[in-house]
N, C-alpha and C positions, 0 to 999 in steps of 0.2 A: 504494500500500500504506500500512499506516497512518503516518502521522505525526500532530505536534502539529498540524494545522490540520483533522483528521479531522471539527470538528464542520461545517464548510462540506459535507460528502459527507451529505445529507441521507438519514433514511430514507424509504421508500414515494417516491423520485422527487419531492419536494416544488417542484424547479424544474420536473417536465417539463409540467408547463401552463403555460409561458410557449413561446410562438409563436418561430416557426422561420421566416427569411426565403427565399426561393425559392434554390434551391440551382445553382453555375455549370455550364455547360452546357459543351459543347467538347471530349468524347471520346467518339469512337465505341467502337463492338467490331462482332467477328464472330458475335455473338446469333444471327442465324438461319443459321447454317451448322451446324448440328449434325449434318447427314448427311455434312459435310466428312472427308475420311478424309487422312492426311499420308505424304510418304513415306520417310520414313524413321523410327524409332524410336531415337535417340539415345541418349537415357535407359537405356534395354533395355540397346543396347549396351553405353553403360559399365559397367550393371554386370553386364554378363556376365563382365569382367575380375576376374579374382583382387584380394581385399581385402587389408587387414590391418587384425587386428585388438589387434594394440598401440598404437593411436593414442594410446590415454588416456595420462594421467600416471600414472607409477610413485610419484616423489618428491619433492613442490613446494617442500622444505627452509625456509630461512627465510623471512620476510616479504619480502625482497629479493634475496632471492639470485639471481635473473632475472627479470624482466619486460621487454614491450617494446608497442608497437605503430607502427600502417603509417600513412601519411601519405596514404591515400586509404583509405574506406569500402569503395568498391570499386572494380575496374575491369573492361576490357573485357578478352576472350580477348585475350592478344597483348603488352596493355601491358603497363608497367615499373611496379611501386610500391617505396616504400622501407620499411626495418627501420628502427626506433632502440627500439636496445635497452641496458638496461642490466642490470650483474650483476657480482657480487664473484667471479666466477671470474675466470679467466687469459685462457678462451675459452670460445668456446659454438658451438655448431652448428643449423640449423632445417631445418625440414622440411615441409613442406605437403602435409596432409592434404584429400581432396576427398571430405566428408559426404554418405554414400547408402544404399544396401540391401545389394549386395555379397556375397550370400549368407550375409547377418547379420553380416559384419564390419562393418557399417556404414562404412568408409573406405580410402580408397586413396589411397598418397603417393605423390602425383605428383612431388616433386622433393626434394632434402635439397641442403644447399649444404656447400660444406669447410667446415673448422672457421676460423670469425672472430676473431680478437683482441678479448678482455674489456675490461671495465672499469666501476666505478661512475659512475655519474651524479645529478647533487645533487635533490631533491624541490623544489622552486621554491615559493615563498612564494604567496599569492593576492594578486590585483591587481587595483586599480579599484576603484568600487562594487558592481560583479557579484560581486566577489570569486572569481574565476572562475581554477582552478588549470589554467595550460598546462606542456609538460613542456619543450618546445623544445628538446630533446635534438639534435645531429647525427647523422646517418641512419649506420646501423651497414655495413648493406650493401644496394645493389640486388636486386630481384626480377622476374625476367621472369616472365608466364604463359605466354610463348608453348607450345602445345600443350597448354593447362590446358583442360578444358571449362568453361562455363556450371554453378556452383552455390555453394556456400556452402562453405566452406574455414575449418582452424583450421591455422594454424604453430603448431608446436611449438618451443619452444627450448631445450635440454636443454645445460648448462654442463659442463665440464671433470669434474664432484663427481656428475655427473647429474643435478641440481636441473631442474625444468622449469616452465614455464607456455605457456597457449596466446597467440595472436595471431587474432583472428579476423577474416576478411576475406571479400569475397563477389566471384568473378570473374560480372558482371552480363550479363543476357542485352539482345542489343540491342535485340532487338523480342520482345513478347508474344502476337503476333496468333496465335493457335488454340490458346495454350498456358492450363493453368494455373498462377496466379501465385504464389511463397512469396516471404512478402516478409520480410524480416530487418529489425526493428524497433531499427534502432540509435538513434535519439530517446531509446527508453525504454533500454537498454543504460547509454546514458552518464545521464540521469539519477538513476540508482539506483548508478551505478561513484563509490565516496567514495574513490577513489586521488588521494591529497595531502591526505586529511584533511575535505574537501568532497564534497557532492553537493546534488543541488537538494531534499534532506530533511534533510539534516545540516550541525553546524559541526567543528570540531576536537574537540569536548566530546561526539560523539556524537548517538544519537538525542534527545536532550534537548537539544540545541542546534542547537535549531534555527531560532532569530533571524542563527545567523551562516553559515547555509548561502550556496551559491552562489545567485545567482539568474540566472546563464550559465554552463552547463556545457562544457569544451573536449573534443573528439575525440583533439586531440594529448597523449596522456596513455594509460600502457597502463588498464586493467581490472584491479579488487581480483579478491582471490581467487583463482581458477585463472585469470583473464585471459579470461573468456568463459563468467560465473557464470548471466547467462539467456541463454544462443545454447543452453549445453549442456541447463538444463531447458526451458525453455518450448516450445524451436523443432526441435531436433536430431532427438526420437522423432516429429515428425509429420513431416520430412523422409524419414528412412530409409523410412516408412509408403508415403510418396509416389512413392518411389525403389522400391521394390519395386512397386507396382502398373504401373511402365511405362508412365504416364500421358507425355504433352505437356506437358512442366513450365517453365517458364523462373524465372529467380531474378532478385531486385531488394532493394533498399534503400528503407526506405522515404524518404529521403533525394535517391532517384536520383526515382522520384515528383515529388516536387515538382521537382527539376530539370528534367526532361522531361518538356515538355506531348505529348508523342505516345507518351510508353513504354507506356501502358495501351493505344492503340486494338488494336481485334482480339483482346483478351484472353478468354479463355472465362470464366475465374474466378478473382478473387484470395483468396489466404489469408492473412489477418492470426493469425499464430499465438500460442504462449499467452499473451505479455505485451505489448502492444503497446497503451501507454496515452498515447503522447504525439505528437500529430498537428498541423502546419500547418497554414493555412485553405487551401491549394493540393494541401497531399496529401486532403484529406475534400474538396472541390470535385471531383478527379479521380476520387476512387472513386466517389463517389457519382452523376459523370456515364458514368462507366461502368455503374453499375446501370442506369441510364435508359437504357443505351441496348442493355441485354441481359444485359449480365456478370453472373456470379452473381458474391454474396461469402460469405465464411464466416468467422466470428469463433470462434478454436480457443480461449480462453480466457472471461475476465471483464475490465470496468474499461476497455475499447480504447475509445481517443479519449474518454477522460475529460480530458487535458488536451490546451487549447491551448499553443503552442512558436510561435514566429519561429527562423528560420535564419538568422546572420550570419556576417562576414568574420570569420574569424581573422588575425592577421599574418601568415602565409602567402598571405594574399586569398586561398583558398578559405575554403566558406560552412563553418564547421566548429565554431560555437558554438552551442548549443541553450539559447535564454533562455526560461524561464518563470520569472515575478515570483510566481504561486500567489498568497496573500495581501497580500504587497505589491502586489499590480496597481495598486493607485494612482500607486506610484511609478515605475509603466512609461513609459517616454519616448512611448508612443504614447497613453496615457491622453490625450482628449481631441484628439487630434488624428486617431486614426482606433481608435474603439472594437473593430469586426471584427477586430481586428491584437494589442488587450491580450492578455496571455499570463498567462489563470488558467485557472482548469474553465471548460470548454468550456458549463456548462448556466449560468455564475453570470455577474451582470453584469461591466462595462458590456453584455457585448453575448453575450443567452444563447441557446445554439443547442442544445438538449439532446440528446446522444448517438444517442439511439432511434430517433432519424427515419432513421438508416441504419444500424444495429448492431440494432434488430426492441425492445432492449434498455436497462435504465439499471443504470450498477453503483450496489449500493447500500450495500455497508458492508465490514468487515473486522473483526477475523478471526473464523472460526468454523469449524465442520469439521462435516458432516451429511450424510446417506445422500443421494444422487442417488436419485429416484423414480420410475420411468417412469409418464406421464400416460398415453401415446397408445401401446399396444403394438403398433395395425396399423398403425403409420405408416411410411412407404417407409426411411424411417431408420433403422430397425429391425428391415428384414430380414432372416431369418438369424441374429438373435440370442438368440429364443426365449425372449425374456419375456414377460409378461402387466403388464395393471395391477397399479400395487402392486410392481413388482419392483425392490428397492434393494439400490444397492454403496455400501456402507459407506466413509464419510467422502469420497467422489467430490467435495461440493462442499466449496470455500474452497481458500485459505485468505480470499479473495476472492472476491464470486459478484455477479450480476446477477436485475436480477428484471424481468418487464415490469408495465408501467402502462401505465394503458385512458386516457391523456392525449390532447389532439389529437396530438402529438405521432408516436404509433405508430401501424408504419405497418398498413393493413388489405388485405385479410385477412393474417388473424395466426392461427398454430396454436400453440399449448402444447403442448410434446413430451415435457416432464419437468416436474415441479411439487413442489418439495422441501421441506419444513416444516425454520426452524429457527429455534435463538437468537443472536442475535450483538448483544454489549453489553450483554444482559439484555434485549434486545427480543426478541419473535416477530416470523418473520416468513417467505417462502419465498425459495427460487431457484428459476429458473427456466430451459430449454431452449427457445428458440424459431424456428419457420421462420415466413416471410412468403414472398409472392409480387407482383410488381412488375406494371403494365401492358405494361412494356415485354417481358415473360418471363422476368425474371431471377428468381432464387430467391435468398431470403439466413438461413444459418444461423447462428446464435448458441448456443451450449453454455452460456455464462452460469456458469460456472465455472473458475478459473487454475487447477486440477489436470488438466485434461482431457488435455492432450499428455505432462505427469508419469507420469502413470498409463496411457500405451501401452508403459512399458520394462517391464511384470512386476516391477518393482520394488515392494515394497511400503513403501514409504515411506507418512508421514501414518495409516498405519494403513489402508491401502487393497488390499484382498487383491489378492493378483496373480491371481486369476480375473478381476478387471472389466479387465486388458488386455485379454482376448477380445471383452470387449461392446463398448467404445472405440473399438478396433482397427479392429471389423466397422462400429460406425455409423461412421467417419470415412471407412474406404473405401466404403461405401456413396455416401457425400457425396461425395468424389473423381470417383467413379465417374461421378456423375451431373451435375455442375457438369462435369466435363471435357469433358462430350457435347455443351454447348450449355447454353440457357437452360432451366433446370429449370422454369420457371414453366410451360412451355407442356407438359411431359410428368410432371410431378407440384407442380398447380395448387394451392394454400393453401384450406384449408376454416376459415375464421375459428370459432374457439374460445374465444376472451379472454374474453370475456362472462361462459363454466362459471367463470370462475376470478379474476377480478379485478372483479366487477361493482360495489363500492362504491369503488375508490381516490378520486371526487369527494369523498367524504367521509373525511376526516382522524380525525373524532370514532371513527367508525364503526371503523375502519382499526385504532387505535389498540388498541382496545377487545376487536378479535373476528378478529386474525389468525389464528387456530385454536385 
């Protein structure tokens, strides 16, 4: 999102003609089983069970009145993780809530624990050259899952005075194989989380300082704001979405990815949902060898894997720091020593691999706000939704968006599915919705917009009527529907289209001059 180094995020894709090196190989999928049928419905089940639906926050009081977070991203059904929390009450109590469909309560507290003895805990200085703030809190209390399902979970922790914030944690599924994948994009979470003053955009002075931001982010450290400021927008309404349709779902970090070279094989399709901009060269080697080998993917927002991140040790020795140098890359310890490893944009040297070649897309600017336009109204994406060409929901795109480019880069065939005219920065220029289809039959969709999962709650924020949930709603369970089944490629094949719509990007002069 924007900050001071915004003039490196070029418009019209200006990196994505620089060449892209063969991509790692070494995870299969379950591609051709789409006649495969499972036996049991899990998902169904749970949420057959009675919800509730007072999970939210009533009253998040002062700036510190509670906060906390767990000492593992995620873990498996069964295991133990820890609290450290801190708060100016006397005591607090928490709760863990397990995000679904539930009959519209969207959640169900699987567990509340007695009430724990409070207390403040100091904010800790930044340290090193990373300047990198940990909280290193002592753990407040244990947490078992045992009897938790497989999903994505927020603690609640609600103090003596009722003050609350969440905790958000993801109990991980072991194996992916026939499921599809929602993956919780904790990289970007803690990039964008300024608790202690830092983040990998800012310094203590704000967004305008941003020469003394972090350039390693820590995990051990709660979340500003509610404690789980993009779980609850970007990710939460396309969960519940998913959790309602009943689908074979399993849940991941995108974190546990790069941990586990086997957690993708067998996977139907993974979902990177709406914010999810900061990727390892092991988590994009693994998805992308999962394309190849059938997996569909689907990009629910704009801007994903815009940046490169390395994962390091924390003093805990787990891997729980997320370094990206962005414009300092010079000064990255790997500069020169192994360029594929520097941690800046992923499209910018030393070593540029630009977005599109597996995203269909390149994000291209920020911010701006502009009707979503459907290009393609008999496209299988849009069944059921009953538009024609020409049919716009108001302000759908930005506040960040994507556009494709006819570079070597994207992949072919390529369908245009939406084709959006706007301004952003005083330029013209479009957004864009695109599917592609793979050799190997994977399908991959791209929305090419960070509102897209915003605007499935009816909520009219942005200025976005609450009628375009219905359209959202239908094309996302469309894609669900049809990525869950197997490889989309092989029962709804890509009719290349790029050409109607992007036919001079070789030319800059051109581009410049006659965006519309």
């Amino acid at each position: 999102m924007g900050n001071a180094d915004w003039d490196r995020r070029h418009f019209l894709g200006a990196a994505a003609s620089v060449g892209v090196g063969a991509l790692a190989a070494g995870c299969t999928s379950g591609g051709g089983s789409a006649g495969r049928t499972t036996t049991a419905d899990p998902v169904a089940a749970e949420n057959a069970l009675p919800g509730d639906r007072g999970w939210g926050l009533t009253h998040r009081g002062p700036d510190r009145a509670v906060e906390g977070y767990a000492d593992q991203v995620s873990v498996l059904p069964g295991e133990t993780f820890h609290l450290h929390v801190s708060t100016t009450a006397a005591g607090f109590r928490a709760e863990a809530f397990r995000m679904g469909w539930y009959g519209g309560a969207q959640a169900r507290r699987v567990w509340a624990s007695e009430r724990i003895p409070g207390g403040a805990r100091p904010v800790p200085a930044a340290h090193g050259d990373t300047r990198t703030v940990s909280a290193g809190w002592q753990p407040s209390l244990g947490v078992s899952t045992r009897g938790w399902p497989e999903g994505a979970y927020l603690i609640r922790l609600t103090t003596d005075a009722g003050e609350q914030r969440y905790v958000p944690i993801t109990v991980r599924s072991a194996s992916t194989a026939g499921k599809l994948v929602l993956v919780n994009a904790v990289g970007t979470w803690q990039a964008y989380n300024t608790w202690g003053g830092r983040s990998l955009y800012q310094g203590p002075g704000g967004k305008s300082d941003y020469d003394n931001r972090s350039l390693a982010v820590s995990c051990d450290r709660p979340y500003d704001r509610d404690g789980a400021p993009l779980f609850t927008t970007y990710e939460q309404p396309a969960i519940a979405l998913a959790e309602k349709l009943g689908l074979p779902l399993a849940y991941v970090t995108n974190m546990d990815i790069d941990r586990d070279p086997r957690l993708l094989y067998g996977a139907r399709a993974i979902v990177s949902l709406g914010h999810d901009e900061y990727w390892t060269p092991v988590m994009r080697e693994r998805v992308t060898a999962a394309r190849d080998a059938g997996c569909n993917l689907a990009f629910l927002g704009a801007n994903a894997c815009f940046r490169r991140i390395r994962l390091e040790s924390a003093p805990t020795g787990q891997r729980r720091l997320v370094v990206c140098y962005k414009t300092d890359w010079p000064h990255d310890p790997m500069n020169g020593k192994d360029d594929a490893a520097v941690t800046t944009d992923w499209r910018a040297a030393p070593h540029p691999r630009p977005e599109s070649s597996m995203t269909g897309t390149l994000y291209e600017s920020n911010p701006t706000s502009a009707p979503y336009v459907v290009a393609d109204p008999g496209h299988w994406l849009f069944e059921g939704t009953g538009v024609s060409r020409g049919t716009s929901f108001a302000n759908l795109v930005g506040t960040e968006y994507d556009r494709v480019n006819s570079g070597q880069d994207t992949p072919r065939p390529l369908e245009i599915v939406a084709h959006s005219r706007l301004v952003c920065r005083g330029v013209r220029s479009f957004g864009d919705s695109a599917y592609y289809t793979t050799g190997s039959g994977a399908g991959v969709f791209n929305t090419g917009t960070m509102r897209w999962v915003e605007s499935l709650t009816d909520d009219p924020g942005h200025g976005i009527p609450p009628h375009t949930a219905e359209f959202t709603s239908r094309v996302t369970a469309n894609m669900f529907r049809a990525f869950a089944a197997g490889p989309a490629g092989r029962t709804h094949p890509a009719k290349d289209t790029l050409e109607e719509y992007h036919p001079y990007d070789g030319d800059p002069t051109w581009a410049k001059q006659n965006l519309w």
